[in-house]
C-alpha positions as CSV (number, residue, x, y, z in Angstrom):
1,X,170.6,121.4,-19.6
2,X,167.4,122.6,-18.1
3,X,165.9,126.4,-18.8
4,X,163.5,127.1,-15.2
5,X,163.5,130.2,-16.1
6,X,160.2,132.1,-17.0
7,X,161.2,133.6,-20.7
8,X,158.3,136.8,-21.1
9,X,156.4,136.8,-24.3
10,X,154.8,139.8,-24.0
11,X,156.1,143.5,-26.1
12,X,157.5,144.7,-22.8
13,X,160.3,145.3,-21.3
14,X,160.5,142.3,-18.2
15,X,163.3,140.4,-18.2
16,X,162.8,137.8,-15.5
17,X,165.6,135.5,-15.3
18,X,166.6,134.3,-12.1
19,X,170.3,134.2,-12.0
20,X,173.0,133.1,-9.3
21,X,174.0,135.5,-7.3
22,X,177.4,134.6,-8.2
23,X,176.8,135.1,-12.1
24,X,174.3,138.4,-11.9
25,X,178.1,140.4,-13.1
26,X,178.0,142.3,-10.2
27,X,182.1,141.3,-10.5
28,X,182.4,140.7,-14.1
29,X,185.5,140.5,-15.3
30,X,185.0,142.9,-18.2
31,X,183.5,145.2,-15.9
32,X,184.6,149.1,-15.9
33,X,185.9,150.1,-13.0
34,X,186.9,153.8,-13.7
35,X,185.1,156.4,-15.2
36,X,181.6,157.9,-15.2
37,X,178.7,155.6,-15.1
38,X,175.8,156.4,-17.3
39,X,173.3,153.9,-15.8
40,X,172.6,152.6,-12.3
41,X,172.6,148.8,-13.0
42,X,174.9,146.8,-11.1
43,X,173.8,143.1,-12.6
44,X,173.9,142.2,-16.1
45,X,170.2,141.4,-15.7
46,X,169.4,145.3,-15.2
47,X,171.8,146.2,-18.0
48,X,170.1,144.6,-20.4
49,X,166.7,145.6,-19.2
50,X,167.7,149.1,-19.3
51,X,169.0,148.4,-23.1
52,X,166.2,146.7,-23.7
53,X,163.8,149.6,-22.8
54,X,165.6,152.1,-25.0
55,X,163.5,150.2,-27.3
56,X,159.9,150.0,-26.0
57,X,158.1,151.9,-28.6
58,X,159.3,149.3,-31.6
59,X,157.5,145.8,-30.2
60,X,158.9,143.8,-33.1
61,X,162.4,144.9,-32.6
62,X,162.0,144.6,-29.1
63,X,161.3,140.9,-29.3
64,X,164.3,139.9,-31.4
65,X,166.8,141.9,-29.0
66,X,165.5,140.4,-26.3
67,X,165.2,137.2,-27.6
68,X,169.4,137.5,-28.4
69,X,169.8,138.8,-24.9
70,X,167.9,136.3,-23.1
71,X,170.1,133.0,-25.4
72,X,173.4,134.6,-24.3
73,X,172.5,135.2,-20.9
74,X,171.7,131.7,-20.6
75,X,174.3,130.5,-22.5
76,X,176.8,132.3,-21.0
77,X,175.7,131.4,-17.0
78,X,174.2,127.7,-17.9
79,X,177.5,126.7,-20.3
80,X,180.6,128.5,-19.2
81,X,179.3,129.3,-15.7
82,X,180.3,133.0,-16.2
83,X,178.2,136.2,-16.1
84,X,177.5,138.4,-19.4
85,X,179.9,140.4,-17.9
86,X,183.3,137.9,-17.6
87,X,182.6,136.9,-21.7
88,X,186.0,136.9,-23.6
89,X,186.8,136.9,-27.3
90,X,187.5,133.4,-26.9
91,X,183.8,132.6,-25.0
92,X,182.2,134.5,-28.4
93,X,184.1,132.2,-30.5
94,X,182.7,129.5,-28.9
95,X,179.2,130.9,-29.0
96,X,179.3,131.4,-32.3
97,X,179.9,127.9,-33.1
98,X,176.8,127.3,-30.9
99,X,174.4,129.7,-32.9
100,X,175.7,127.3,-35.7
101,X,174.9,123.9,-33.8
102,X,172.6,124.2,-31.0
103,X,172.3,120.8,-29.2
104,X,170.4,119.5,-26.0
105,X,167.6,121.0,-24.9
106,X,168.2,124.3,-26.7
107,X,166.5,122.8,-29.2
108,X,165.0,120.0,-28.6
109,X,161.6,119.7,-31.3
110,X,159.9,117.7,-27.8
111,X,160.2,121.2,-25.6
112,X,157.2,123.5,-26.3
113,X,157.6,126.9,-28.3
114,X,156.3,128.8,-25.7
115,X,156.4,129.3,-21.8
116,X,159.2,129.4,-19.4
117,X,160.3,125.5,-20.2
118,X,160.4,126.4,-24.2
119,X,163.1,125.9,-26.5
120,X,164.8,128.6,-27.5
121,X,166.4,127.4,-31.0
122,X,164.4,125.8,-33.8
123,X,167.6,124.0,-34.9
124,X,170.9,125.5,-36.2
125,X,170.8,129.6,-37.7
126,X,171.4,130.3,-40.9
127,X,174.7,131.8,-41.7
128,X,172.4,135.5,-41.9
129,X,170.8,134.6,-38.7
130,X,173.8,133.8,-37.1
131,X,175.1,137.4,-38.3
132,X,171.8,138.9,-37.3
133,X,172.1,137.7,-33.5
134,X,175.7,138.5,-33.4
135,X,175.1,142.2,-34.7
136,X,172.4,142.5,-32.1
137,X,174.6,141.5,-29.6
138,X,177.2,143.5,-30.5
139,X,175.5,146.3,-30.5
140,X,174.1,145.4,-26.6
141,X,177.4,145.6,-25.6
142,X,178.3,148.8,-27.8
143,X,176.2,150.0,-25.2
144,X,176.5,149.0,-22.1
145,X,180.5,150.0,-22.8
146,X,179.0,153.6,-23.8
147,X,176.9,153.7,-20.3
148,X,180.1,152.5,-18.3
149,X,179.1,149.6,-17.5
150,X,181.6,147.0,-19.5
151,X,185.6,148.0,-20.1
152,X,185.5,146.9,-23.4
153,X,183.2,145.3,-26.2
154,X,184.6,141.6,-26.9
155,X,182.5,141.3,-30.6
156,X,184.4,145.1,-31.6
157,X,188.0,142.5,-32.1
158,X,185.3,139.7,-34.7
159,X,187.1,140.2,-38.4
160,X,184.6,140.9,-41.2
161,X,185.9,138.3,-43.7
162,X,184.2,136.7,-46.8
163,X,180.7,137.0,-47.6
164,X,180.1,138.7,-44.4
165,X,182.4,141.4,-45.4
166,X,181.6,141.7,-49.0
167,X,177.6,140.9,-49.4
168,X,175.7,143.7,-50.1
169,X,172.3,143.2,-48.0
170,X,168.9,143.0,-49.2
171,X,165.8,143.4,-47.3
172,X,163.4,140.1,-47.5
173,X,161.2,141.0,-45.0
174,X,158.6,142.5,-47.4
175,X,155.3,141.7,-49.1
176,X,155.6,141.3,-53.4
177,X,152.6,143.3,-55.2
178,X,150.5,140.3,-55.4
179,X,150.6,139.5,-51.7
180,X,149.8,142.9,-50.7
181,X,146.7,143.3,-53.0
182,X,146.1,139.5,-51.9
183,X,146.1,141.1,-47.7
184,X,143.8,144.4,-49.0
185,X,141.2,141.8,-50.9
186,X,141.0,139.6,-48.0
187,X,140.2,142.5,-45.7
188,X,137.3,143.3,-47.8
189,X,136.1,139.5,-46.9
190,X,135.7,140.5,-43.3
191,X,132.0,139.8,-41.0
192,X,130.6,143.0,-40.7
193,X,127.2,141.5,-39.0
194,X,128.0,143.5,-35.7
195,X,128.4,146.9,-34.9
196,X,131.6,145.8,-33.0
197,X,132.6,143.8,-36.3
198,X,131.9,146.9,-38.5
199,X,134.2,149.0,-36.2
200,X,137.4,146.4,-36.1
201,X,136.7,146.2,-40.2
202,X,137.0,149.8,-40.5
203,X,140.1,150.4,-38.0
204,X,141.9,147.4,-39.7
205,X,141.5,148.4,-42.8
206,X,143.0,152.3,-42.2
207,X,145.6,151.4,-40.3
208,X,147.2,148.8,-42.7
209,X,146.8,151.4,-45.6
210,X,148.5,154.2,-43.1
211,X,151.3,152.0,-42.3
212,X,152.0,151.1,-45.8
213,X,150.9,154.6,-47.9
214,X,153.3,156.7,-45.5
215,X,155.7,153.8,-44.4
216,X,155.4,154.9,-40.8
217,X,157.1,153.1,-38.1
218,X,154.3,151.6,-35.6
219,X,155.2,153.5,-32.9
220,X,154.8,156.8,-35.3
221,X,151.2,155.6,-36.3
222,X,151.1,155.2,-32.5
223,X,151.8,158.6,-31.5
224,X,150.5,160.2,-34.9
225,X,147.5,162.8,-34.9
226,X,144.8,163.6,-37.1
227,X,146.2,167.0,-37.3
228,X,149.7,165.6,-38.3
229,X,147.8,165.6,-41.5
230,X,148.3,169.1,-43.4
231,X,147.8,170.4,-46.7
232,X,151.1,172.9,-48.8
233,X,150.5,174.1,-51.9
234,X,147.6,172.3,-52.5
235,X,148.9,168.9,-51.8
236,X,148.8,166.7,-48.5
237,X,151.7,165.8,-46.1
238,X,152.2,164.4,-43.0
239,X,154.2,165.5,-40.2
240,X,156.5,163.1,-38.8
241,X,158.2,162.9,-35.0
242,X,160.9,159.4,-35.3
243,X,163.3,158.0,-34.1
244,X,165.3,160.6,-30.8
245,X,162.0,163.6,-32.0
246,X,163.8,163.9,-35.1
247,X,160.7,165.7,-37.2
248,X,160.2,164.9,-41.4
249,X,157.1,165.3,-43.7
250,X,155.7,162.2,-45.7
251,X,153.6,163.1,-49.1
252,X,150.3,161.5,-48.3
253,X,148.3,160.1,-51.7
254,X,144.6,161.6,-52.6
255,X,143.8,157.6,-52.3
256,X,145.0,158.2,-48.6
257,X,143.0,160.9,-47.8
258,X,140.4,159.3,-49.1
259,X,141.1,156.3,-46.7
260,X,141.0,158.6,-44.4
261,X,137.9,160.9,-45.1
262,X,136.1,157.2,-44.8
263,X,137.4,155.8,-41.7
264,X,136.5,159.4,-40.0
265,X,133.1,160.2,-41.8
266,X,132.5,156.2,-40.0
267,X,133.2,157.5,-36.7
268,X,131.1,160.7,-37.0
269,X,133.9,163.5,-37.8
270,X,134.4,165.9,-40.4
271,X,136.1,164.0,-43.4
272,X,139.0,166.5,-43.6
273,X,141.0,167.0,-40.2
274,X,141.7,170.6,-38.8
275,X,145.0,171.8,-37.8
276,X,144.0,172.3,-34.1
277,X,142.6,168.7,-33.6
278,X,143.8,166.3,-30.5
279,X,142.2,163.4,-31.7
280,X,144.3,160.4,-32.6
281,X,145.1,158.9,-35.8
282,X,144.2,155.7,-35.3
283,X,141.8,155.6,-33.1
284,X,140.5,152.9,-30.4
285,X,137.4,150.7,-31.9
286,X,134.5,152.3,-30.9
287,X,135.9,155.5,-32.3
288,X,137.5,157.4,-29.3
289,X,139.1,160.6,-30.5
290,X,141.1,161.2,-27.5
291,X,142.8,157.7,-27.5
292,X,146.1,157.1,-28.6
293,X,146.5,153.1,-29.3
294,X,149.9,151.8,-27.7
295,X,152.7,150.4,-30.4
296,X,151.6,146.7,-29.0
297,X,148.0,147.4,-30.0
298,X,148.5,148.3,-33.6
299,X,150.9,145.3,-33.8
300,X,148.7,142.9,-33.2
301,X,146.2,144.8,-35.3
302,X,148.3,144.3,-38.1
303,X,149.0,140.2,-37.3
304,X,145.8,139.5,-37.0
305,X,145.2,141.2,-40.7
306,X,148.2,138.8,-41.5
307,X,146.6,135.9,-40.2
308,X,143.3,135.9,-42.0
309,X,144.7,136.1,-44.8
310,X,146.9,133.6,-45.1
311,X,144.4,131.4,-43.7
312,X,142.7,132.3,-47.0
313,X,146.0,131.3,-48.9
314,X,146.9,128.4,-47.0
315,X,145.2,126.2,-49.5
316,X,146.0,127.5,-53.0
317,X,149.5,129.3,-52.4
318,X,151.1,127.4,-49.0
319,X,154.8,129.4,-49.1
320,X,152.5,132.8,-49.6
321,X,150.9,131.8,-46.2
322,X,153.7,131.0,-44.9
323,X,155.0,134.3,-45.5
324,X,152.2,136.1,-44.3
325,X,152.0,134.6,-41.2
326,X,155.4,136.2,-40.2
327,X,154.5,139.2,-41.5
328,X,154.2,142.0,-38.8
329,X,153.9,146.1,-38.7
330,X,157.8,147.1,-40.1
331,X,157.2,144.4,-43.0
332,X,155.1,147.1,-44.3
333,X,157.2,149.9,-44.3
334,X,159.7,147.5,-46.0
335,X,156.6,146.7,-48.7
336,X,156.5,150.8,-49.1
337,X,159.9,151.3,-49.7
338,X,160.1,148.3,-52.0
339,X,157.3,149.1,-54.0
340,X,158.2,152.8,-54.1
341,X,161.7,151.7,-55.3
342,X,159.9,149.2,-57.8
343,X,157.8,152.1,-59.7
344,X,161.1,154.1,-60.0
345,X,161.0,157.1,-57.8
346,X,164.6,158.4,-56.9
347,X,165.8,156.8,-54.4
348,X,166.6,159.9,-52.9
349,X,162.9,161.0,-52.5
350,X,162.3,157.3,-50.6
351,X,165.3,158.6,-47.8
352,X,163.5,161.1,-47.3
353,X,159.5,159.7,-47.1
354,X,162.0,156.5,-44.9
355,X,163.8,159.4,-43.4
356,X,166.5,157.4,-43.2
357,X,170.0,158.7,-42.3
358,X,172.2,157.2,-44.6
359,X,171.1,156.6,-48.6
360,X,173.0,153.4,-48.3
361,X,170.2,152.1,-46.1
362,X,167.2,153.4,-48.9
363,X,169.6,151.2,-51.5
364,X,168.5,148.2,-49.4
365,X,165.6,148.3,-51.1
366,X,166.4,148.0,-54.9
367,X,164.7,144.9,-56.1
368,X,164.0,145.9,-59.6
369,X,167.2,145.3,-61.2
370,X,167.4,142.2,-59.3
371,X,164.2,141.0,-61.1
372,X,165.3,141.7,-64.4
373,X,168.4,139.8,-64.3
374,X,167.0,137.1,-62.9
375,X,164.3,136.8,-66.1
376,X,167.3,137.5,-68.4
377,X,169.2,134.5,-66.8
378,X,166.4,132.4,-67.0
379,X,165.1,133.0,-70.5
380,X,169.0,132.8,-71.9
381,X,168.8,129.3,-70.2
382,X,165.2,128.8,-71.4
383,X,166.4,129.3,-74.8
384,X,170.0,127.4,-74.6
385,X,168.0,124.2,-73.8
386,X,165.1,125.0,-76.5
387,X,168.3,124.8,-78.8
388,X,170.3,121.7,-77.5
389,X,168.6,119.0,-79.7
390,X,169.0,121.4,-83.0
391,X,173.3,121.4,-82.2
392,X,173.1,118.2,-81.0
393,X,171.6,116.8,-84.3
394,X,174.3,119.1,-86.5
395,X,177.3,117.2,-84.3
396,X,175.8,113.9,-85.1
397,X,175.4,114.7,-88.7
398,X,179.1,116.2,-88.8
399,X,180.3,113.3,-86.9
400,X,178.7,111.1,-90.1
């Protein structure tokens, strides 16, 4: 199996894959050929651009969907010969036992991991990975059903049996107390020799303690203003537009504001934001008030922050590097909520600073009692073993 297809890397929305004209989906089996269409797209190609685009302003999430998109496309056209469109029950049976056991050039260690001839598997997915990419696809074609575009979505019929049906989920994707203070000391480390050195130092260093203080998504620290920033009874908040302009309030720290008296006092502005100002957040280096960084910018902010320092743990802590290095924007707001849940605050008041819809999501987060039985387990064991030779002596005795 070859891949000549040009696979984009970049946090936008291309999807460049050159398809047969034959398997674009313009007659797709499970196409819907009644009703009102929501979208214009007649190829599966523009379908799941158009998906894809609903989620511009979240790069990381953007990635993995259209990493998912771009495997099944392929797989679909390259192994069945059918478009997106024509997939069956049966075909997602089949791909499922693929995501399992990826063969061939899929994943073949010789192919690069990046540009258009790359692999697209590191070897076979984890039985959560495998749930991951099936959930994301799901939800793909939730949505192109919704627009009018497919009849019917073939994963809606997939049982939920067993561990899939039963687990309750943890979030991983976070950074323990030690790592984080580990990122904020290395930060500290940083060349300021330069004026231009000075500036990235200073931007870095707000915008990582933003992200994290407030839990903001990127694209919220993207769009966010200094005069989001406002004080109630004496105490600081910050206004909030999310997800669809749904609006909430975040309860910003007196360490924050400090944060953020320093990184403005740097760039020439009052240290305490007015309720009338334009000027952005998070501002370009150099200090531009009237610049609003794009959702890709702070990203890579953030990984580069990630980067350096796990290149200062690479040595003395290898699986904290590790760890680090795939490490990206939302991992903070999953280190907030963690932490937040960690020190004890009700879990209702971390919905609401998440603003998350459901409290079952916030409960995601609940790593403490986790902890506890895991150092109960371990010291019962701890002290079953210190005991063994004492009983082990009395049988021998007995047995005497």
């Amino acid at each position: 199996m070859n891949l000549p297809v040009a696979v984009p890397e970049s946090p936008d929305i291309t999807l460049s894959l050159a398809l047969p004209a034959a398997l674009d989906g313009h007659d797709g089996t499970n196409r819907a050929r009644s009703g009102h269409r929501q979208i214009a797209a007649d190829s599966d190609v523009e379908a799941v651009r158009l998906w894809l685009a609903e989620y511009a302003g979240s790069p990381h999430t953007l990635r993995s969907y259209r990493k998912e998109a771009v495997r099944l496309l392929l797989w679909a056209t390259r192994t069945l010969g059918k478009p997106l469109s024509s997939l069956t029950r049966e075909d997602f049976l089949l791909y499922e036992q693929f995501l399992a056991a990826p063969t061939g050039d899929w994943a073949d260690p010789a192919r690069p991991r990046r540009g258009g001839a790359r692999r697209l598997f590191d070897g076979p997915l984890s039985a959560r990975s495998q749930h991951q990419a099936l959930g994301i696809v799901s939800g793909l074609l939730s949505y192109l059903v919704s627009a009018g575009y497919l009849a019917g979505n073939p994963l809606a019929l997939r049982r939920r049996t067993g561990a899939t049906a039963r687990r309750a989920p943890r979030v991983e994707r976070y950074l323990d107390h030690a790592l984080w203070d580990h990122v904020l000391a290395s930060v500290e480390q940083w060349p300021r020799l330069t004026a231009r050195d000075h500036q990235h130092y200073e931007r870095s260093r707000w915008l990582i303690r933003l992200l994290y203080s407030t839990g903001l998504r990127v694209s919220e620290a993207a769009n966010a203003k200094a005069a989001d920033f406002y004080q109630r009874r004496g105490k600081w908040w910050l206004h909030v537009t999310g997800k669809g302009g749904s609006a909430g309030e975040v309860p910003v720290s007196t360490a924050l504001m400090s944060d953020l008296a320093r990184y403005r006092v740097f760039h020439g502005l009052a240290s305490t934001p007015s309720g009338n100002e334009t000027a952005a957040a998070v501002m370009s280096v150099a200090g531009d008030p009237h610049r609003h960084l794009t959702p890709a910018a702070l990203y890579l902010i953030v990984k580069e922050v990630f980067r350096r320092a796990a290149d200062m743990l690479a040595i003395n802590d290898p699986a904290g590097a590790t760890t680090l290095r795939r490490a990206s924007t939302h991992w903070l707001r999953h280190s907030a909520a963690t932490h937040q849940a960690d020190a004890g605050n009700d879990l209702r008041f971390i919905q609401k600073n998440m603003r998350h819809a459901s409290i079952q999501t916030t409960g995601i987060y609940l790593h403490a009692e986790d902890d506890v039985r895991h150092a109960r387990t371990v010291q019962d064991q701890g002290d079953a073993v210190a005991s063994e030779p004492h009983r082990a002596g009395r049988t021998h005795r007995d047995a005497s």
